[in-house]
C-alpha positions as CSV (number, residue, x, y, z in Angstrom):
1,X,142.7,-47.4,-76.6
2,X,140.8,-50.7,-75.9
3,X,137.2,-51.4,-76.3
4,X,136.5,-51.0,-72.6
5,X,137.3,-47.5,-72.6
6,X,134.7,-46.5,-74.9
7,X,131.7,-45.7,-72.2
8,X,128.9,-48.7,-72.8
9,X,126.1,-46.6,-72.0
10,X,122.9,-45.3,-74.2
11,X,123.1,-42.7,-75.9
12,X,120.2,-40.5,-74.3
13,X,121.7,-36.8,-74.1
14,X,123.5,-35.0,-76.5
15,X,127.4,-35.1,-73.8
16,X,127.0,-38.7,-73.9
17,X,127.0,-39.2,-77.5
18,X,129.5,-36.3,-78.0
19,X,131.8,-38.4,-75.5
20,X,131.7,-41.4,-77.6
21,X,131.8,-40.1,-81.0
22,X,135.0,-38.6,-79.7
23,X,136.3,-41.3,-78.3
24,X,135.9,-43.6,-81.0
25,X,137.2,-41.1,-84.1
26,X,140.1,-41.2,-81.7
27,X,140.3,-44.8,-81.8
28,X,139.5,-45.0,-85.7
29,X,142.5,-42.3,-85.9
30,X,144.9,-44.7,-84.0
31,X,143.8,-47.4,-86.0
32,X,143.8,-45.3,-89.4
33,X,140.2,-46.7,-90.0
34,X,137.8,-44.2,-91.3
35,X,134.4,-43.4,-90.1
36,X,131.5,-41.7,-91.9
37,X,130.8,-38.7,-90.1
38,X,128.9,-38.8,-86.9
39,X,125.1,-37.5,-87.3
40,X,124.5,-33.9,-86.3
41,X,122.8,-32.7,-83.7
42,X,119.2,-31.0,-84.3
43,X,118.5,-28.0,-84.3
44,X,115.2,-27.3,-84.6
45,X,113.7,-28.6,-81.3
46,X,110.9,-26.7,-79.6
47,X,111.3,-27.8,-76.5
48,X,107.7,-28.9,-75.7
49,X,108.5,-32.2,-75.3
50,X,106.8,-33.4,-78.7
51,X,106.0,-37.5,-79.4
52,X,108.9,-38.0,-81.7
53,X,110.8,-35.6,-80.9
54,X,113.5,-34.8,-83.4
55,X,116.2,-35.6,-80.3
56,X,114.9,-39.1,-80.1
57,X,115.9,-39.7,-84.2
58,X,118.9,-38.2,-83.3
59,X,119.7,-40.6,-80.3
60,X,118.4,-44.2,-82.5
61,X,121.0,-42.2,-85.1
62,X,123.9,-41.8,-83.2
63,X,123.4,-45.7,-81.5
64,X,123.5,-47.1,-84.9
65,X,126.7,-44.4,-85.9
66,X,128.3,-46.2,-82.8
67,X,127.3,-49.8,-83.8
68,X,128.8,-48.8,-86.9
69,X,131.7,-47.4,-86.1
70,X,132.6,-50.2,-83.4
71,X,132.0,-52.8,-86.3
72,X,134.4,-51.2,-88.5
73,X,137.0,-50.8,-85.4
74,X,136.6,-54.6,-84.5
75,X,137.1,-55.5,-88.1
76,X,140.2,-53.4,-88.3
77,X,141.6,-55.0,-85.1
78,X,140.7,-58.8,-86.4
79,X,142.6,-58.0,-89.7
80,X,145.6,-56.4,-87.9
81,X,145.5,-59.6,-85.4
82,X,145.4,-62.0,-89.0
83,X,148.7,-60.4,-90.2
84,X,150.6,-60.6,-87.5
85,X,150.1,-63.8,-86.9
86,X,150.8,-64.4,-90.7
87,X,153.4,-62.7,-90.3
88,X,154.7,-64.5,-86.9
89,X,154.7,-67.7,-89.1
């Protein structure tokens, strides 16, 4: 699976990061790189649409996961990419 096919968009519903924590502990299971575990979802929202609302932590939480996640893929892939060409020589 190739970068591009991990969507690019924010993280600002709870499908949307679902979709891409999926998609990249696929990747990371291709790649037999392991993640930490994605951040949970909350569960103790009231619904009232407070100022800090515990779904906005969870949202900044789950775009750094991905950063995270996507720098540990990349660094994976670079290090494969060095060995073969090592390899190649």
């Amino acid at each position: 699976m190739s970068f591009a096919e991990v969507p690019e968009e924010a993280i600002t519903n709870a499908e949307t990061a679902r979709r891409i924590f999926e998609s990249l502990q696929q990747r990371a299971a291709e790649a037999g790189v392991t993640l930490r575990t994605p951040p949970p979802e909350p569960t103790t929202c009231c619904g009232r649409g407070c100022n800090g609302c515990v779904w906005e932590g969870y949202f900044s939480a789950a775009a750094y996961w991905r950063e995270d996640a996507e720098t540990a893929l990349h660094a994976a892939s670079d290090t494969a990419t060095s060995v073969r060409r090592s390899v190649s020589r």
